[in-house]
C-alpha positions in Angstrom: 292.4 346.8 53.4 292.3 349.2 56.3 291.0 346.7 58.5 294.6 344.3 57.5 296.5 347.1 57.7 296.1 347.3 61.7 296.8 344.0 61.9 300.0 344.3 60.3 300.9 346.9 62.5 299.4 345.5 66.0 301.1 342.0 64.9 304.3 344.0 64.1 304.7 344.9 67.4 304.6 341.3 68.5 307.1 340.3 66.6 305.2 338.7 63.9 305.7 341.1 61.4 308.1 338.9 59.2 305.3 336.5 59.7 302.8 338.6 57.7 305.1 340.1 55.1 305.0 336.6 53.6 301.1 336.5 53.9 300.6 340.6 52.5 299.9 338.7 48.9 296.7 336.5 50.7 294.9 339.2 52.7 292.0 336.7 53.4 293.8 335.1 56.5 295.7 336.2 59.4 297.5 334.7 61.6 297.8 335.8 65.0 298.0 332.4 67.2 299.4 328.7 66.6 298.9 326.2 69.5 301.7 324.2 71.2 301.8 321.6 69.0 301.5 323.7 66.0 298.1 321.4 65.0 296.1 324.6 64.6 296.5 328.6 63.9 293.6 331.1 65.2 293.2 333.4 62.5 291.7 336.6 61.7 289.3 336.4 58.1 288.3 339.5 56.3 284.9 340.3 56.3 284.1 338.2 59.7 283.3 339.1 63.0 284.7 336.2 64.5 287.7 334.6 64.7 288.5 331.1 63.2 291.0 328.3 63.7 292.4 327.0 61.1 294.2 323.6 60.3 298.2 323.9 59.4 297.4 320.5 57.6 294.4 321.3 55.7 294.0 325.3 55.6 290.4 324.5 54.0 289.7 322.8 57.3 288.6 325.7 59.7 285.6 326.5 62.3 284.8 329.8 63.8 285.4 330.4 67.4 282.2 332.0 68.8 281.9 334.8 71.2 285.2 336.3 69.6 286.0 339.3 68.6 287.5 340.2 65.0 287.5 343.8 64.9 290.0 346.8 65.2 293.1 345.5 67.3 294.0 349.3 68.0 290.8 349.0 70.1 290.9 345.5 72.4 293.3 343.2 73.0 293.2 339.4 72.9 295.3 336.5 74.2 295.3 332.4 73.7 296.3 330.2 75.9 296.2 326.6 74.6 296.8 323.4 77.2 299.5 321.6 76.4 297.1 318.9 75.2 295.5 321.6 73.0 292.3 320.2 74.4 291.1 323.7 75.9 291.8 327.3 74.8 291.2 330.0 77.8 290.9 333.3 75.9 290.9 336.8 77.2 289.6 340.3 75.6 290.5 343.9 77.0 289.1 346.5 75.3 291.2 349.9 75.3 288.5 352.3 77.1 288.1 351.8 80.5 288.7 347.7 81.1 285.1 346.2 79.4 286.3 342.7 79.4 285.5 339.3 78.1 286.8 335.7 79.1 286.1 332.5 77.9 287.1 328.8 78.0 286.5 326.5 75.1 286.6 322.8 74.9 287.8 320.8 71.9 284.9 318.9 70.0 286.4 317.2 67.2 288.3 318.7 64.5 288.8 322.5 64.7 286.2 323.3 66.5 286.0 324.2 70.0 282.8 325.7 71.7 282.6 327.5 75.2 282.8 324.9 77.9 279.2 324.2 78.7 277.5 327.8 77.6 278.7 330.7 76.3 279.9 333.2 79.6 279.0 330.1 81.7 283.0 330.7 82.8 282.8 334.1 83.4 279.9 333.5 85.6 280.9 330.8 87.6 284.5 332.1 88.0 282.6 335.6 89.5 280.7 333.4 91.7 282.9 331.5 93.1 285.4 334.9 94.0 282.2 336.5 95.5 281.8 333.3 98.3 285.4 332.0 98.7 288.3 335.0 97.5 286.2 337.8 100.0 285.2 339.8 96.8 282.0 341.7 96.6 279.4 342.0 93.5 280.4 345.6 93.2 284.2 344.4 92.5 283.0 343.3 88.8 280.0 345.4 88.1 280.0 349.2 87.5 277.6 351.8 87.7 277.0 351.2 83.7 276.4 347.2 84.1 279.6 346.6 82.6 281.6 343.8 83.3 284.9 344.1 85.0 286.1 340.5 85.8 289.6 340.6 84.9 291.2 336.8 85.0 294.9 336.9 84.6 296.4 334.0 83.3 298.8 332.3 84.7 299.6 328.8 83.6 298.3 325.2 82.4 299.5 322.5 84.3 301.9 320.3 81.8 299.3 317.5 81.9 296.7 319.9 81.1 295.0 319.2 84.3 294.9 322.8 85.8 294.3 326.2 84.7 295.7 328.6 86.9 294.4 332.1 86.7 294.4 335.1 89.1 291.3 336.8 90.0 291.1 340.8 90.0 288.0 343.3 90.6 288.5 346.2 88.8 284.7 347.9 89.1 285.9 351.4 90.3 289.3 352.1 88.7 289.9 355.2 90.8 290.5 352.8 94.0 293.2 350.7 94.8 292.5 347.1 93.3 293.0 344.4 95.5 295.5 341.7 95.0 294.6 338.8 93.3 292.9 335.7 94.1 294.3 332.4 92.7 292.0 329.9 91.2 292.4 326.6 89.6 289.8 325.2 86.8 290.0 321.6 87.0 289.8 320.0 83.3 289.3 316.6 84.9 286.8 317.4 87.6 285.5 320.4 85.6 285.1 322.5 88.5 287.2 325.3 89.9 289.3 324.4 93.2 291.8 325.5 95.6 294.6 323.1 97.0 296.7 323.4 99.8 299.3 324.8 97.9 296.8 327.7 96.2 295.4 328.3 99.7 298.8 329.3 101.5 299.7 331.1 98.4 296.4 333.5 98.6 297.7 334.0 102.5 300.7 334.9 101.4 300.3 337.3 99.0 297.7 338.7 101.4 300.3 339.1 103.9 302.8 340.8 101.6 300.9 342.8 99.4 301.8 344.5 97.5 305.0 343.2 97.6 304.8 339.4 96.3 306.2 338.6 93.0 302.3 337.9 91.3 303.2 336.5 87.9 305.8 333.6 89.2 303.0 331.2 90.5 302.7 327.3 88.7 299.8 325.3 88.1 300.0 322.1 89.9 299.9 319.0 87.7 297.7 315.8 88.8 299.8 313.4 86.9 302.9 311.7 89.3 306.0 314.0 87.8 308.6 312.8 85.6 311.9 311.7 86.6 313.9 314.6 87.3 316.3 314.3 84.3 313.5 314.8 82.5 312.2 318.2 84.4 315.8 319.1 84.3 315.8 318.8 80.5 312.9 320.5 80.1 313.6 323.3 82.0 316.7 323.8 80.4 315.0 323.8 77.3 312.9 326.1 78.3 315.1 329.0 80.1 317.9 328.5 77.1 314.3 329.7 74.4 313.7 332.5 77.1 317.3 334.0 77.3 317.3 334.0 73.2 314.0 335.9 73.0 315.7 338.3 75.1 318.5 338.4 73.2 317.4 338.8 69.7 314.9 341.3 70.9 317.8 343.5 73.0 319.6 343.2 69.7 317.6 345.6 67.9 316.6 347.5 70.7 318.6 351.1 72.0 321.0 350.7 74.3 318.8 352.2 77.4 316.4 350.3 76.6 318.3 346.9 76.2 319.9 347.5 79.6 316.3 348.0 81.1 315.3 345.1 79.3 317.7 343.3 81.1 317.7 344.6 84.3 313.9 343.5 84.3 315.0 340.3 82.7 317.1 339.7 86.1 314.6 340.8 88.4 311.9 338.2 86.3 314.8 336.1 87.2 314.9 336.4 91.1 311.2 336.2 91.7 310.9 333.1 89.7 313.7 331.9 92.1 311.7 333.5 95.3 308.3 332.1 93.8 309.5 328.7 94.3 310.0 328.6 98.3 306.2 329.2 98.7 305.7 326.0 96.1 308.0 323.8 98.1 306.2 325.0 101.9 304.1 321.7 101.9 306.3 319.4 99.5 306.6 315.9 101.0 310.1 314.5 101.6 312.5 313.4 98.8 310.3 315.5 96.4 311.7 318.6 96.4 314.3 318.5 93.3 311.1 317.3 91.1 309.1 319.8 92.5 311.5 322.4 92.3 312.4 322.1 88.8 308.8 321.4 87.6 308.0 324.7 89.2 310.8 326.5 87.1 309.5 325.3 83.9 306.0 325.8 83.8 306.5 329.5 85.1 308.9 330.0 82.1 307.0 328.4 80.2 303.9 330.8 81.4 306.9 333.7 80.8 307.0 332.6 77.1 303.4 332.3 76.4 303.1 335.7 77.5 306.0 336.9 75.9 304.7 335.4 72.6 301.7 337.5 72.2 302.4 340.6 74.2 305.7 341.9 72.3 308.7 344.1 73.9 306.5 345.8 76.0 306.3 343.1 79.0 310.5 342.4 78.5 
């Protein structure tokens, strides 16, 4: 019961809380992610250390999802991110004292089950490496006097074909100095390697140049897949900012008024970095491309906005 309690309360915050009023009567299973498509949910059971994902056909039909953590939310903090394909999950833990983290990308193998790509912390590892000898980080970046790891990989958006992760790279070893800016990374789903492009490369220049001044959470994933026409992208896009400006909406609505007008304020500044974001997208975009490229950029960072938004509550509007 305590242990469901929390939940309520750390889901509450999220938004979810009319979500779990309706499941207070089953305290078995909770909720606390459903993937794009809305084939699975990752849920919380009582009485298990791990995680599970659960059908939203067949609740019966579930699988745990190893190396996660299932314990006191008021403690850690955990985030999903699903590809649009719902082929990969790339999930994140933070706990609450002093940064001990844990990330981890799972593959898809039938069912409900997913499994860590290869081996379990084989991401981590790799993703470390791979900052150490191309993103000019040192061992020390990641590991602290203690042996604890302090990889942090911010997400920041699949690819709409599912083809690219995007994630930013941080060292945050020594908290008392000033972390460096990040280092963006793709991880390849077709290749299954990490990479750099063109495009990722004069990005890491130029938040180099302008830290720490460059707008770091409106970056998009390239896809592989030629684009769509652009009525399409414009639909989507649409779409997507019209969901954006509701969530804002309905959560100003029951906010103070100070607080709404912040909310807003931020909102519009979100707003103008997207907007800003897009010229360093565009830099090497060939000719006649540009109003595709533009508008896929624009939707896959909002869409990136609203996975975030999703599981992180009124605290990141």
């Amino acid at each position: 019961m305590k242990l469901f309690s929390s939940i309520i309360l750390w889901l509450g915050l999220t938004g979810f809380a009319a979500l779990f009023t309706s499941l207070a009567a089953d305290e078995e299973n909770a909720a606390i992610y459903e993937s794009p498509k809305g084939s699975y949910r990752i849920q919380l059971v009582e009485g298990k250390d791990e995680l599970f994902i659960v059908s939203t056909k067949n609740p019966a039909e579930r699988a745990a999802l190893p190396n996660s953590t299932a314990d006191d939310p008021t403690e850690y903090q955990v985030r999903f991110y699903s590809s649009p394909d719902e082929q990969w999950i790339f999930y994140t833990e933070s706990w609450r004292h002093h940064g001990v983290r844990v990330q981890e990308l799972y593959n898809h193998e039938g069912s409900v089950k997913f499994a860590p790509f290869r081996a379990r912390q084989w991401f981590a590892q790799t993703v470390q490496s791979y900052a150490i000898k191309n993103g000019g980080f040192k061992k020390a970046d990641f590991l602290s006097q203690r042996g604890e790891n302090h990889l942090r990989t911010e997400f920041r958006g699949w690819s709409f074909d599912s083809s690219r992760l995007l994630l930013g790279i941080y060292g945050d070893a020594d908290y008392r100095e000033d972390k460096r800016e990040p280092f963006y990374i793709y991880f390849n789903t077709r290749t299954k390697t990490l990479e750099q492009t063109p495009y990722l490369r004069e990005l890491n220049k130029t938040v180099a140049k302008l830290a720490p001044n460059y707008p770091l959470d409106v970056v998009c994933a390239e896809p592989t897949n030629p684009l769509p026409p652009e009525t399409k992208l414009k639909a989507r896009f649409d779409a997507l900012d019209e969901k954006l400006n509701k969530i804002y909406a309905t959560r100003t609505a029951a906010m103070s008024k100070d607080e709404a007008d912040q909310a807003r304020a931020n909102q519009q500044e979100w707003v103008k970095t997207r907007d800003e974001g897009v010229k360093t997208y565009l830099r090497l975009t060939p000719n006649g491309e540009e109003e595709r490229r533009r508008l896929q950029f624009l939707a896959d960072v909002t869409a990136a906005r609203l996975e975030d938004l999703s599981q992180s509550g009124n605290e990141d509007l």
